[in-house]
N, C-alpha and C positions, 0 to 999 in steps of 0.2 A: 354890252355888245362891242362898243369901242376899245373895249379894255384888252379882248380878245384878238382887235385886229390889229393893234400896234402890237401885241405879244408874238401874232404869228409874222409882221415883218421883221421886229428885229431877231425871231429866230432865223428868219428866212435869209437876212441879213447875215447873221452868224453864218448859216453854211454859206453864204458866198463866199464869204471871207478866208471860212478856211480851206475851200478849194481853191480861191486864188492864190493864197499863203503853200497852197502844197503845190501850184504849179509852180509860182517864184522860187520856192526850194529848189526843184528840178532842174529849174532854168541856170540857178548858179551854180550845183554841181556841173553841168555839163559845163558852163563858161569859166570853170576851173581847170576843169581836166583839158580844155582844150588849151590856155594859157599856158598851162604845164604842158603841152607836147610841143607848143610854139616856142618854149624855153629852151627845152632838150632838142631840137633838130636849130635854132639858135646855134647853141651848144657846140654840137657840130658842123656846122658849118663854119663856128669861128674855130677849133680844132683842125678843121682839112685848109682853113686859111693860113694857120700859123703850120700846119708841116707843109705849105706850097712855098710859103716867105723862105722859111729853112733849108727848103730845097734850093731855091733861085740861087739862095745865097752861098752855098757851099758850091754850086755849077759853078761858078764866078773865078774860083781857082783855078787851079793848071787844069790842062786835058789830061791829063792822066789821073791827077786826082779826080777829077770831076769824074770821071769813068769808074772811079771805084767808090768812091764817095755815091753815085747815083746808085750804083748796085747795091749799095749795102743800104744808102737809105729807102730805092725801091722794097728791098726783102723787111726794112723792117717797117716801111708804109704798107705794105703790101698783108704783114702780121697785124697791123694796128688795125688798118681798115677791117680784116677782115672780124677780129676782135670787138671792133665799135659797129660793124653791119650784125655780126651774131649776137651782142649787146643793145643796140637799137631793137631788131626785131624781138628781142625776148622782150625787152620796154615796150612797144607796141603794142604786143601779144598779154601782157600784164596789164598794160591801158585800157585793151578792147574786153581784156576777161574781168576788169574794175570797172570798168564801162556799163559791163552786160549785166555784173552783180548791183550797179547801185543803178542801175534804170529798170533792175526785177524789185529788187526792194523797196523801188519809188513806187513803180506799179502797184506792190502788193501794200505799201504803207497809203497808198490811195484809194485800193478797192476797200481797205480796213477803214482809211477813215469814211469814204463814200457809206458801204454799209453802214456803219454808226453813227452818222446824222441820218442815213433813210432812218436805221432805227427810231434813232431822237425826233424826226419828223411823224412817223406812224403814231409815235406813242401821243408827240403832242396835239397830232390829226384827232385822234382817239380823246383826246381828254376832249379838244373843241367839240368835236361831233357828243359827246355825253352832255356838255354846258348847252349846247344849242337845244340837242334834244329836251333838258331838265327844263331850259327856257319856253321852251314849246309849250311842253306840256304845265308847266306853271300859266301861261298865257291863256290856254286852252281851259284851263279849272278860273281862271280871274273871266272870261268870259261868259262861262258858263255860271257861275255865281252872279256877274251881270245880267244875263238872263234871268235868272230864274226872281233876283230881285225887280226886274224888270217886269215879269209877269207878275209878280205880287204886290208891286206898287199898281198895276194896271187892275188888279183886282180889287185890291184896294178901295183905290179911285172912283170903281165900278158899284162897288157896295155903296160909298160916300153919296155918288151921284145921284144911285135908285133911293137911299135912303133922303134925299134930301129934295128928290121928286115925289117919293110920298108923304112925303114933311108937307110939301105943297099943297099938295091934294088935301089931306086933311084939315088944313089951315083955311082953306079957301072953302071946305062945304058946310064949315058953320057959319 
């Protein structure tokens, strides 16, 4: 019977394990992706710093260059930006749609692994519930054999006794 019940904690054990082991998984993918988008807006931010130094720096000439110089580097901050915002948001938009495919995937590799230790728990529910039951009824037949030796030892006994109270009698009327 003891045999039975460290077998169902260290199953029991196992599933913990590997539902904690499949929430840890989850937890580093997302502590990935989100490092990775703290890299890429990083990224950009040190990009919109080096074309604002750029700029300082070329305003710094004449007023007239600096007038065409800003126009020209406006038109062509103004293409970049808009290049690195339609670039960013498709990034985003690829993050949130790798986002939504590996937290369905985590999902479904969770309800997969959830159902197959229920499985693995029913079946070894199922084998314990058969051993207890076999032990019942083994206990139930060892019982019942002590009985019945029980009764035929008293019978026994019963005979021994009357036989050796008429043993008496007869001893004692001659």
């Amino acid at each position: 019977m003891k045999t039975v019940s460290i077998s169902m904690v260290e199953d029991f054990r196992a599933l913990t394990d590997d539902i904690l082991s499949s929430a840890r998984g989850r937890q580093q993918a997302i502590a990935e992706l989100a490092a990775h988008t703290h890299q890429v807006l990083g990224d950009c931010e040190a990009k919109r710093l080096a074309v604002a130094e750029e700029l300082r720096r070329r305003l710094r000439d004449g007023e007239e260059t600096r007038l065409e110089t800003f126009r020209r580097t406006h038109d062509q901050t103004a293409g970049r930006v808009a290049e690195l915002v339609a670039g960013t948001r498709r990034f985003l938009r690829d993050c949130h749609a790798k986002q939504r495919a590996t937290a369905k995937t985590l999902r479904q590799q969770l309800t997969n692994g959830d159902s197959a230790r229920l499985e693995a728990f029913c079946q070894m529910h199922k084998r314990v519930a058969g051993r207890v039951a076999e032990l019942a009824r083994d206990v139930r037949c060892k019982l019942g054999e002590s009985h019945n030796d029980s009764v035929a030892a008293r019978a026994v006994w019963n005979e021994l006794a009357s036989a050796r109270s008429g043993a008496r009698r007869t001893t004692r009327r001659k």
